[in-house]
C-alpha positions as CSV (number, residue, x, y, z in Angstrom):
1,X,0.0,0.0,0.0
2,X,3.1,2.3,0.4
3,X,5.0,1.3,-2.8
4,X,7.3,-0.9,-1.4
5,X,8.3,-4.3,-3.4
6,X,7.2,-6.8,-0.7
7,X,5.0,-9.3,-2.0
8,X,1.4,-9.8,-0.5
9,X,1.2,-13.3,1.0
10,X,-2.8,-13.1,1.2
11,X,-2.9,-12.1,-2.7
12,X,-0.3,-14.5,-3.6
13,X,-2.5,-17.4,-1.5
14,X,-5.6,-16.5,-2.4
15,X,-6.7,-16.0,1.4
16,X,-8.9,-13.2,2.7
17,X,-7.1,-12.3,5.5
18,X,-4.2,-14.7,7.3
19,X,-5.2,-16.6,10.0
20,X,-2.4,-18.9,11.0
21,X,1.4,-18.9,11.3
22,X,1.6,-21.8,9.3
23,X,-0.1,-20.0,6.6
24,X,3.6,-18.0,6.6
25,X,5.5,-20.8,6.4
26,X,3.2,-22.5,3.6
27,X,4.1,-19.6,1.7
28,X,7.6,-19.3,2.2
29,X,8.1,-23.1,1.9
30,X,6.8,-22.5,-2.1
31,X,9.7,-20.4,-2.4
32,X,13.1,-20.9,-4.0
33,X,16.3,-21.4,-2.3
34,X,18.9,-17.8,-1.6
35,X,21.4,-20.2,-1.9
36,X,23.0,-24.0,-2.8
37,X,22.8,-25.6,0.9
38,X,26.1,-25.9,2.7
39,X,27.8,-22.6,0.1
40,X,27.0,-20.1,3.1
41,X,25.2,-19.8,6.3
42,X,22.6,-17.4,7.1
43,X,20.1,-16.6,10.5
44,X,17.1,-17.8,9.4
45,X,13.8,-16.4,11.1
46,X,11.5,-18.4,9.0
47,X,13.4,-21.2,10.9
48,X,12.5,-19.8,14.3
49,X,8.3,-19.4,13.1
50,X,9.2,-23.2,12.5
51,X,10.8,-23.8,16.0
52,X,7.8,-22.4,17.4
53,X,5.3,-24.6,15.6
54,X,7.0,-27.7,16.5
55,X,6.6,-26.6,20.5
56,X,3.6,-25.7,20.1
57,X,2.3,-29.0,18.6
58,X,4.9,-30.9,21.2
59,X,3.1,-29.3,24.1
60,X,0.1,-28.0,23.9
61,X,0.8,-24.4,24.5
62,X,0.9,-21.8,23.1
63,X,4.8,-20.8,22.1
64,X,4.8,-17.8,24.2
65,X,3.5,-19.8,27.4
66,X,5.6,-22.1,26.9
67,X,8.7,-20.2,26.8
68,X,7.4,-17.9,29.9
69,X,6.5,-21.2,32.5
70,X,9.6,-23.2,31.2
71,X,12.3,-20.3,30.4
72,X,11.3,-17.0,31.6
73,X,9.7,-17.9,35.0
74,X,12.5,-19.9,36.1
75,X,15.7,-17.5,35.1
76,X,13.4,-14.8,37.5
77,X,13.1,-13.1,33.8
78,X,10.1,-11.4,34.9
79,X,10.1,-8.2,32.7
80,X,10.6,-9.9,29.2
81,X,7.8,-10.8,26.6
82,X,7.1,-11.6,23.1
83,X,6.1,-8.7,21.2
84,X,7.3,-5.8,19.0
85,X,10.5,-4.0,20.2
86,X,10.8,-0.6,20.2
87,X,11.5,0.0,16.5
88,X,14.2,2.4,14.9
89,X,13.1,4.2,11.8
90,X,15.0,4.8,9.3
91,X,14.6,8.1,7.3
92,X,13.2,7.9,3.8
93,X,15.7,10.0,2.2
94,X,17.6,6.8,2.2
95,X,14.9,4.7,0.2
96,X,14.7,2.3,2.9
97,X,11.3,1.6,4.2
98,X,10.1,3.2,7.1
99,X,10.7,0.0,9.5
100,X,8.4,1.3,11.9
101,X,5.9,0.7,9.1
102,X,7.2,-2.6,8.1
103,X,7.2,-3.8,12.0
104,X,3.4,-3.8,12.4
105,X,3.0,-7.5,11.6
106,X,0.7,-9.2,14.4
107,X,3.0,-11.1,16.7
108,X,0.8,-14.6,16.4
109,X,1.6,-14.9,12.6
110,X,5.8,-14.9,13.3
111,X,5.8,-15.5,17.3
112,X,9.1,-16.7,18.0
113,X,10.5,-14.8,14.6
114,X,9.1,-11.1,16.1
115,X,11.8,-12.1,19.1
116,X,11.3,-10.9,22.9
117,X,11.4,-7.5,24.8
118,X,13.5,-7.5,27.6
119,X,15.7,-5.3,29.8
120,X,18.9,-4.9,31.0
121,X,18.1,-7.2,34.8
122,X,16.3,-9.9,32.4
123,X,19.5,-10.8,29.9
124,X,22.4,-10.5,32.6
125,X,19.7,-13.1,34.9
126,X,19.3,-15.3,31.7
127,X,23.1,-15.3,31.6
128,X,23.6,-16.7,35.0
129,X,21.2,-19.2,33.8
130,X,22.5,-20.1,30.5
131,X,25.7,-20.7,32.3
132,X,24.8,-21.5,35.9
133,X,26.6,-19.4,38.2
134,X,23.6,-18.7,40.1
135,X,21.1,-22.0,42.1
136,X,19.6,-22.8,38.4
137,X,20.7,-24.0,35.0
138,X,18.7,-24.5,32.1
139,X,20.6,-26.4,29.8
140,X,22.3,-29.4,30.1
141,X,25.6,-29.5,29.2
142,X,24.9,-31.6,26.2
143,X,22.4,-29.4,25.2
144,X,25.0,-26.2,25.5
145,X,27.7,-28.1,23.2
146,X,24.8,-27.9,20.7
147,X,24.1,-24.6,21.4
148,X,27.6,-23.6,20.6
149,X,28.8,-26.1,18.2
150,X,30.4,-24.7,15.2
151,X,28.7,-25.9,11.9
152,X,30.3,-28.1,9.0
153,X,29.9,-25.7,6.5
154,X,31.5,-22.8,8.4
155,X,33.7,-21.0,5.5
156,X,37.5,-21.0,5.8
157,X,37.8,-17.4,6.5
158,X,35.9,-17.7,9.7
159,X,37.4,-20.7,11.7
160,X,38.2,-18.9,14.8
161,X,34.6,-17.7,15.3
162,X,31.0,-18.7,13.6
163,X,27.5,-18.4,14.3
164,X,26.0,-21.5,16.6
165,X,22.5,-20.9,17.6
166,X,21.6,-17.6,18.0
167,X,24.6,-16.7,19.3
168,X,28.2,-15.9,17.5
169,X,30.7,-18.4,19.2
170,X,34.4,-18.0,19.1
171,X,37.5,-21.2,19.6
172,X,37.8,-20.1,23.2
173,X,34.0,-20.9,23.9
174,X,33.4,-17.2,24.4
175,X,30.0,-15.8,23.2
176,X,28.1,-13.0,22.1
177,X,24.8,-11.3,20.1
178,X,24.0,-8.3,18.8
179,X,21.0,-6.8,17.8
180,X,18.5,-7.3,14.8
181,X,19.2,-4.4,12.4
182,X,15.2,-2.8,13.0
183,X,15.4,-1.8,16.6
184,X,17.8,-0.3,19.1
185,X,20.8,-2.2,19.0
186,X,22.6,-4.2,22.6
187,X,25.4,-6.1,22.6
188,X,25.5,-9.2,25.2
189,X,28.7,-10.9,25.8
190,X,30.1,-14.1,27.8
191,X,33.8,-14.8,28.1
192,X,32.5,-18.2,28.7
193,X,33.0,-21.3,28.6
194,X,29.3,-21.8,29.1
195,X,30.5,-25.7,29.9
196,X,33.1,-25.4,32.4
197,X,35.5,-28.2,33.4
198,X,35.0,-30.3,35.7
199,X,38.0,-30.0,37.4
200,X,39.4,-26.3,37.4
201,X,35.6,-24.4,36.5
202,X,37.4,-21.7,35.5
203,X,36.4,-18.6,33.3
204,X,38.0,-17.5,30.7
205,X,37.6,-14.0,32.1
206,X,40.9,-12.4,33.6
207,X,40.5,-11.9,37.7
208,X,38.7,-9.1,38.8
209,X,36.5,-9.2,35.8
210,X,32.3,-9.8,35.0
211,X,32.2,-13.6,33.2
212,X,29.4,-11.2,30.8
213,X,28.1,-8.3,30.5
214,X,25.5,-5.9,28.3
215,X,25.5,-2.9,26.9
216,X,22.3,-1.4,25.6
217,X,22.3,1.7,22.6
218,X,19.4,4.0,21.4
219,X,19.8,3.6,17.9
220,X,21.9,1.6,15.3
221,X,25.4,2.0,16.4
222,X,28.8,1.5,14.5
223,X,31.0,-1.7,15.0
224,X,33.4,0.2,16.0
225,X,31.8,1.5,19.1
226,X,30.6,-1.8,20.2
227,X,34.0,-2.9,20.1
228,X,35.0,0.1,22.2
229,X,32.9,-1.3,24.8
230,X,35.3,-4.6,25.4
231,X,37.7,-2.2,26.0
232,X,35.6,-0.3,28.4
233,X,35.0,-2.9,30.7
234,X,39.0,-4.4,30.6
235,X,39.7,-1.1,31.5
236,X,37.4,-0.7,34.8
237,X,39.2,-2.0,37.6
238,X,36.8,-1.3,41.1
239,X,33.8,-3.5,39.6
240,X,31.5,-3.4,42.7
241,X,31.0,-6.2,45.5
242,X,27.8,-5.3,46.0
243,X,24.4,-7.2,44.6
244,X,23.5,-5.2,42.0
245,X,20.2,-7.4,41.0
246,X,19.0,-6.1,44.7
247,X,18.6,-2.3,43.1
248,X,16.0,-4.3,41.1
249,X,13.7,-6.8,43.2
250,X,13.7,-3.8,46.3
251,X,12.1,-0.8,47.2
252,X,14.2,-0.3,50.2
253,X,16.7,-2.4,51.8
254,X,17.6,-3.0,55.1
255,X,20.4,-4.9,57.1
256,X,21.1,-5.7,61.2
257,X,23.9,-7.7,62.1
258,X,23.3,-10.8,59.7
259,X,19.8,-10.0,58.8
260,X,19.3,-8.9,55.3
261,X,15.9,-7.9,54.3
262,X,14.4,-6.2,51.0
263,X,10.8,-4.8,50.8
264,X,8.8,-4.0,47.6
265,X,5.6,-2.0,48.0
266,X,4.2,-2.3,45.2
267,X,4.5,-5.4,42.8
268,X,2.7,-5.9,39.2
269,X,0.4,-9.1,39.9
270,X,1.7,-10.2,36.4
271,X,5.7,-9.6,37.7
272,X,4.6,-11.9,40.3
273,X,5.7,-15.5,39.1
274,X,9.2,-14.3,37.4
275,X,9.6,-12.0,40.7
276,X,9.8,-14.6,42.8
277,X,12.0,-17.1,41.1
278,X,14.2,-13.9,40.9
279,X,14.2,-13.7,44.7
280,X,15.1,-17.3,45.6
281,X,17.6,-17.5,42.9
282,X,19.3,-14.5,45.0
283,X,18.9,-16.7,48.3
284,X,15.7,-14.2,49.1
285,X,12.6,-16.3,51.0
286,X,9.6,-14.0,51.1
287,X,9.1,-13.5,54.3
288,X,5.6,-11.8,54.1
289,X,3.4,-11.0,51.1
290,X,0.0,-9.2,51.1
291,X,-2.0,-8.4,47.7
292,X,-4.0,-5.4,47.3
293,X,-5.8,-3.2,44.2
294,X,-5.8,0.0,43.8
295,X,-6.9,2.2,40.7
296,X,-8.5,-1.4,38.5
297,X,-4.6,-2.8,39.7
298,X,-3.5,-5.6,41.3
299,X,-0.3,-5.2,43.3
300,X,1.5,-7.4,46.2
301,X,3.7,-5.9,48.9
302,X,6.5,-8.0,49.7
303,X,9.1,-9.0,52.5
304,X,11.9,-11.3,51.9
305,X,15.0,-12.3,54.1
306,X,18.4,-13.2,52.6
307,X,19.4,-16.8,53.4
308,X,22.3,-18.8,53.3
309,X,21.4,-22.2,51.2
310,X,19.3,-22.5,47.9
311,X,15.8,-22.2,47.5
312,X,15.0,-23.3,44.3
313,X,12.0,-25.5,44.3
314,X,11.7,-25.0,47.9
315,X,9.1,-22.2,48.4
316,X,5.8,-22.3,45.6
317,X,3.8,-18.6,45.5
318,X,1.2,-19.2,43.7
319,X,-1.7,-16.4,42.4
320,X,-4.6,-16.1,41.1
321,X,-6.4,-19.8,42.2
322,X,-10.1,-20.0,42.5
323,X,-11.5,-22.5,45.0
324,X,-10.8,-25.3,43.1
325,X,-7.6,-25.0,41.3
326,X,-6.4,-23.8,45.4
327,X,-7.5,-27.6,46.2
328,X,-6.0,-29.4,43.1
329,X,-2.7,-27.7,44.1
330,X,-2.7,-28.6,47.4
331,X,-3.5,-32.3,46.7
332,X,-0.6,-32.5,44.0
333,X,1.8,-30.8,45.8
334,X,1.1,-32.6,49.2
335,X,2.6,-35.5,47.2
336,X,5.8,-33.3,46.9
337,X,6.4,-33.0,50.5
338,X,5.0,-29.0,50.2
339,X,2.9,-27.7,52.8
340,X,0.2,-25.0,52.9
341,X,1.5,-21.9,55.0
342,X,0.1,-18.9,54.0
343,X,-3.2,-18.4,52.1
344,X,-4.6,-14.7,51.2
345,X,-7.9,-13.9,49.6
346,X,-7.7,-11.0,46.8
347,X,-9.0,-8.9,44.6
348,X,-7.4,-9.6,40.9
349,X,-8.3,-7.5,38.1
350,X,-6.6,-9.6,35.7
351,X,-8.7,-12.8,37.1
352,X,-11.4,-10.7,37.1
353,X,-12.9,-11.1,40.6
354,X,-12.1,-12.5,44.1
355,X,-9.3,-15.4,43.4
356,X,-6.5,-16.6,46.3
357,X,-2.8,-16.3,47.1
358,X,-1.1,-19.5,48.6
359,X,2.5,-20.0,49.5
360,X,3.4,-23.8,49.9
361,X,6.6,-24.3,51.1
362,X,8.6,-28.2,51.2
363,X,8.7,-30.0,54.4
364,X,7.8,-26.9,56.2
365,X,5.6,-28.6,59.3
366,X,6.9,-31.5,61.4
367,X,5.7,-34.9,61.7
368,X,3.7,-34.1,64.8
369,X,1.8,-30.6,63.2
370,X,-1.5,-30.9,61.8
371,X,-3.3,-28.2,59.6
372,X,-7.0,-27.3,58.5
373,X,-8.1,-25.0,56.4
374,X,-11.0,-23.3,54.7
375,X,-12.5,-21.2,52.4
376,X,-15.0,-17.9,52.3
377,X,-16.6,-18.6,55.5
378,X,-19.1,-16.4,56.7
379,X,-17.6,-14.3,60.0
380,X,-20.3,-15.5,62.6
381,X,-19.6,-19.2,61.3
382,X,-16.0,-18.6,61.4
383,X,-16.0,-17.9,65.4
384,X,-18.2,-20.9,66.0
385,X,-15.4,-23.0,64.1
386,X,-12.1,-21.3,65.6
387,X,-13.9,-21.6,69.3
388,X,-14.2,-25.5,68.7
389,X,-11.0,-25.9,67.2
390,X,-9.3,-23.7,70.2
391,X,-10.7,-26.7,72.4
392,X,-8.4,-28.5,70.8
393,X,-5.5,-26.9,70.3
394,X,-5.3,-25.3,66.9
395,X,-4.6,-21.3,66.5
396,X,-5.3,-19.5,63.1
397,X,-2.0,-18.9,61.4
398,X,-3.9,-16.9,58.0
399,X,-7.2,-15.6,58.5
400,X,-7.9,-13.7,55.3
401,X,-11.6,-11.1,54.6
402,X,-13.4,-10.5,51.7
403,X,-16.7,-8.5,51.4
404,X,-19.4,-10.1,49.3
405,X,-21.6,-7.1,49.7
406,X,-22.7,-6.6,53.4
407,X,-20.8,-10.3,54.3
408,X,-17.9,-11.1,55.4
409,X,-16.0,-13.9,54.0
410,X,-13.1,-15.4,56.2
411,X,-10.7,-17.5,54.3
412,X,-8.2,-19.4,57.0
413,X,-5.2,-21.9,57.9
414,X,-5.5,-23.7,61.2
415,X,-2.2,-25.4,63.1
416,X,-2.0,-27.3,65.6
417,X,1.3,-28.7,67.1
418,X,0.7,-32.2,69.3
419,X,4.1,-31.8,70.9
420,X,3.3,-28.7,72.0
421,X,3.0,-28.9,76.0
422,X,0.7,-26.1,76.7
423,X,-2.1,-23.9,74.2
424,X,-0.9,-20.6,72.9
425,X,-2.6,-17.8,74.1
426,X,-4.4,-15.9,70.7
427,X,-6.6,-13.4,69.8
428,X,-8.4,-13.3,66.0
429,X,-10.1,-10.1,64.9
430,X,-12.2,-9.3,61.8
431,X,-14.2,-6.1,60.3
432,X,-12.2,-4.1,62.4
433,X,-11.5,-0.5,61.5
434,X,-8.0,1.2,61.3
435,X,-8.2,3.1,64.8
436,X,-9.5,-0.3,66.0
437,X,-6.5,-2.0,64.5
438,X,-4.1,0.6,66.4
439,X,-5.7,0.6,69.7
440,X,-5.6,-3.9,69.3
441,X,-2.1,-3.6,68.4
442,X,-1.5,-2.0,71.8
443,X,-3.6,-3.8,74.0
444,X,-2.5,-6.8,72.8
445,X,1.2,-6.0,73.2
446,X,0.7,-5.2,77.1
447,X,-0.6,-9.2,77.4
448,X,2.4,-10.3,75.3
449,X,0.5,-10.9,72.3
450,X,2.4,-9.9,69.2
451,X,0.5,-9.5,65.6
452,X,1.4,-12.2,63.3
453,X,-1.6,-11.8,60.6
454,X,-2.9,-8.7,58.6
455,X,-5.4,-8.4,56.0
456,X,-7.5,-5.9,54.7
457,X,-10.9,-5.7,52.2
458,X,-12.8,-2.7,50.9
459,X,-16.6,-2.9,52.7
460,X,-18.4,0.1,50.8
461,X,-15.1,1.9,50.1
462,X,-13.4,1.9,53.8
463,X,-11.2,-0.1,54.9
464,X,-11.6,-2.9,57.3
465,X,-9.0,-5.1,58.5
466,X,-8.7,-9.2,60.2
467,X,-6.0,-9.1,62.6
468,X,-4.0,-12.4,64.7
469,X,-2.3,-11.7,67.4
470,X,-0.6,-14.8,69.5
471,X,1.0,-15.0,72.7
472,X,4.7,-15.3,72.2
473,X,8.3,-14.3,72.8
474,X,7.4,-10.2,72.4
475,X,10.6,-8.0,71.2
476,X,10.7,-4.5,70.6
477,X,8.3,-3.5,68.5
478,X,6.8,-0.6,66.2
479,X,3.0,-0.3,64.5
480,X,1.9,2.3,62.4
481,X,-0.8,3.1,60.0
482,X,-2.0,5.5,57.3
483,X,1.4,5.9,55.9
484,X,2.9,6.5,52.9
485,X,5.6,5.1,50.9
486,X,7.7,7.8,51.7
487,X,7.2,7.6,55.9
488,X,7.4,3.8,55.4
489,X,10.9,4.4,53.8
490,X,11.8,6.9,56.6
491,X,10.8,4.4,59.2
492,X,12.6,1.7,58.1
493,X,15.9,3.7,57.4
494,X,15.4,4.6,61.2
495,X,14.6,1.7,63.0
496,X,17.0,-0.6,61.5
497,X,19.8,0.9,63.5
498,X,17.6,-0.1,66.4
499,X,17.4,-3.6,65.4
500,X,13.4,-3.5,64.3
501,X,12.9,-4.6,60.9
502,X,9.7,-5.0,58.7
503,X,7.5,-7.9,59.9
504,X,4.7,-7.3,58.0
505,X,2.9,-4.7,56.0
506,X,-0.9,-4.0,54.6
507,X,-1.8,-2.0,52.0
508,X,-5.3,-0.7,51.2
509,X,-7.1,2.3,50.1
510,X,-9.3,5.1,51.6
511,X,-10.7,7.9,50.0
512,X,-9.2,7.7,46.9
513,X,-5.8,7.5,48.5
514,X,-3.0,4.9,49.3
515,X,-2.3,3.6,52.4
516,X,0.0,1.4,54.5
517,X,0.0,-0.4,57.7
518,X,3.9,-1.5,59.2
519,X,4.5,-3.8,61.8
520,X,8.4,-3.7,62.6
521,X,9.6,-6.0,65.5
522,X,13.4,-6.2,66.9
């Protein structure tokens, strides 16, 4: 329609309109050869629209699923999706096609072809797990020779370095990619080897210098430059000790003695999954999370505590479960050895109404604790039930509200320990308001009873919150409500000197506004 030679594929086929990727590749199968196989080498993208056909017929999902629950999800790449990069235009005074007008082709008729958006934190965490220097590896080591194996038809001229899959290898096993000539342009490099040996597991990287790095350009740049940035790194010589993925996956972060925290206030729903695998892969357990919408958004607020060995595969959150697809899981992954410790009922505006939050975590109850739990109770049934169970020992660990007009709707865990010599002392709140909540926190302390649950639902546009507060060892500790991200920050920055560090935090809205509740304890 703009004069440009590119051939219609719907004319040429005779279609109306396309309707499948493997309409593309019909049409490109019909025609001829660029060149006599095995004469030259060439990226082929019709080969990656392939790729993607093949997984999709393999497994039963869609290719971008796939690639997000098998690839994405488990690197902690939470940011990165299939889609159409930012695109660089070229100007028509050099009768090249505007490529911002080539680009819009609908992803589902070239998936894997269009490629993936991503940022800087996403390709340096696919790195660590392309070559396992962090708690995961994707590939076998089988699978990586492939990856970088040089091809048998690899020209003369270029037998120190040729292109393996995707990625242009080198005789010392280093690595790298540029970008595709329509969008900005990055350059990702790993001294390598991806496969190490056995015996030494060295890098090929000099000491005192990143195994990879990434540089990302506005723009198309020269060769030249890129190169310059090789040099640019050799020449650094005080790389930093510190964690720089933590400037990422925290808001704030805080430390006391041995005791490293991070808090995020507020957390995409959709981040959730890739955030995290990104969290345990740093050695991060979330300590505390709490979802909450505000403005037709779903967020969490998150705690997590650095530990010292791996958690990968250890600790499940899982969003967005409805009643039945919370039981399924809990059946399945009881099998596992995974228990049920934390369960939130939410509002999600991606699932479209009330769904749950449960955090399962392996071998997390001894032989001699037993659990119950329920779902969406009504509050006056609710009491009944905890009173009997009290008789017998159990104390509510989650006690989750949710509004169903004028009801309230108490989702719940239930523990009780048989070992345990004598009951805990606990109190259970719900439909309490947020000078209610203060005053409780208070009372509550002066009998030794610290908070250990927090939840709040919208009744009519107010907040009202279900509180648990058990008899236990009580430190030092802080409450405060009505606050904003800022006095949270402030509060945090303070306190830690003091030893008190976030325990838990709420976050709900009221009039319009943005809220927190922040329970520190020493």
């Amino acid at each position: 329609a703009n004069g440009y030679n590119i051939e219609n594929i719907t004319a040429e086929m005779k279609l109306p309109e396309l309707t499948t990727p493997i309409e593309v590749i019909r049409f490109m199968m019909s025609r001829p050869l660029d060149f006599t196989p095995g004469t030259q080498s060439a990226v082929s993208n019709l080969g990656y629209s392939i790729l993607g056909q093949i997984i999709e017929m393999i497994t039963d999902f869609d290719y971008d699923e796939y690639v997000k629950k098998h690839v994405m999800i488990p690197c902690g790449m939470m940011y990165t999706k299939i889609g159409r990069p930012h695109v660089f235009a070229k100007t028509r005074d050099t009768n090249e096609p505007l490529m911002s007008d080539v680009a819009k082709v609908s992803p589902e008729f070239v998936g894997p072809a269009l490629g993936w958006e991503s940022n800087m934190y996403d390709i340096m965490r696919f790195s660590r797990c392309l070559d396992g220097s962090g708690d995961f590896k994707i590939l076998s080591d089988k699978s990586l020779n492939s990856l970088i194996a040089k091809p048998s038809a690899v020209p003369v001229q270029h037998s120190n370095s040729w292109i393996g899959a995707a990625f242009t290898v080198n005789s010392r096993g280093s690595i790298w990619i540029e970008g595709e000539f329509f969008t900005d342009d990055l350059l990702f490099f790993h001294h390598g080897p991806l496969v190490k040996d056995a015996a030494t597991q060295q890098s090929n990287a000099a000491p005192g210098m990143p195994s990879a790095y990434a540089a990302f350009f506005t723009g198309q740049m020269f060769n030249p430059t890129k190169s310059s940035i090789h040099n640019l790194v050799k020449a650094e010589k005080s790389w930093s000790d510190e964690n720089l993925f933590l400037d990422d996956v925290a808001d704030v972060k805080t430390k006391y003695g041995k005791i490293e925290q991070v808090v995020k206030y507020q957390l995409e729903e959709h981040h959730l999954h890739g955030y995290a695998r990104a969290l345990s892969l740093l050695r991060y357990d979330i300590k505390w999370i709490n979802g909450f919408s505000y403005k037709k958004k779903t967020y969490f607020v998150v705690i997590a505590q650095k530990v010292e060995k791996p958690l990968f595969d250890k600790v499940l959150i899982t969003p967005g479960l409805t009643e039945a697809t919370l039981t399924q899981h809990k059946l399945h992954l009881e099998k596992s050895g995974f228990n049920l410790t934390y369960l939130q009922n939410y509002m999600s505006h991606s699932h479209g109404g009330s769904v749950f939050l449960a955090v399962f975590r392996k071998n997390s109850y001894s032989n001699s604790t037993v659990i119950r739990y329920g779902l969406q109770h009504y509050t006056q049934s609710y009491k009944k039930l905890i009173e009997l169970y009290a008789e017998e020992g159990y104390i509510p660990t989650s006690q989750s509200l949710m509004y169903n007009g004028v009801d309230g709707l108490v989702s719940f865990i239930l523990q009780e320990d048989e070992n345990r010599k004598s009951q805990k002392d606990y109190r259970s709140y719900e439909g309490i308001t947020q000078s209610r909540l203060n005053k409780l926190v208070t009372g509550n302390a002066k009998y030794k009873r610290k908070l250990v649950y927090l939840d709040e639902a919208d009744y009519f546009g107010k907040p009202q919150f279900s509180a648990v507060f058990v008899n236990d060892k009580v430190n030092s500790m802080l409450f405060n409500s009505k606050l904003s991200v800022k006095d949270m920050s402030k509060i945090i920055q303070r306190e830690q000197m003091y030893g008190k560090l976030p325990r838990i935090i709420v976050a709900y809205g009221d009039k319009g506004s943005l809220w927190y509740a922040m329970f520190l304890e020493k």
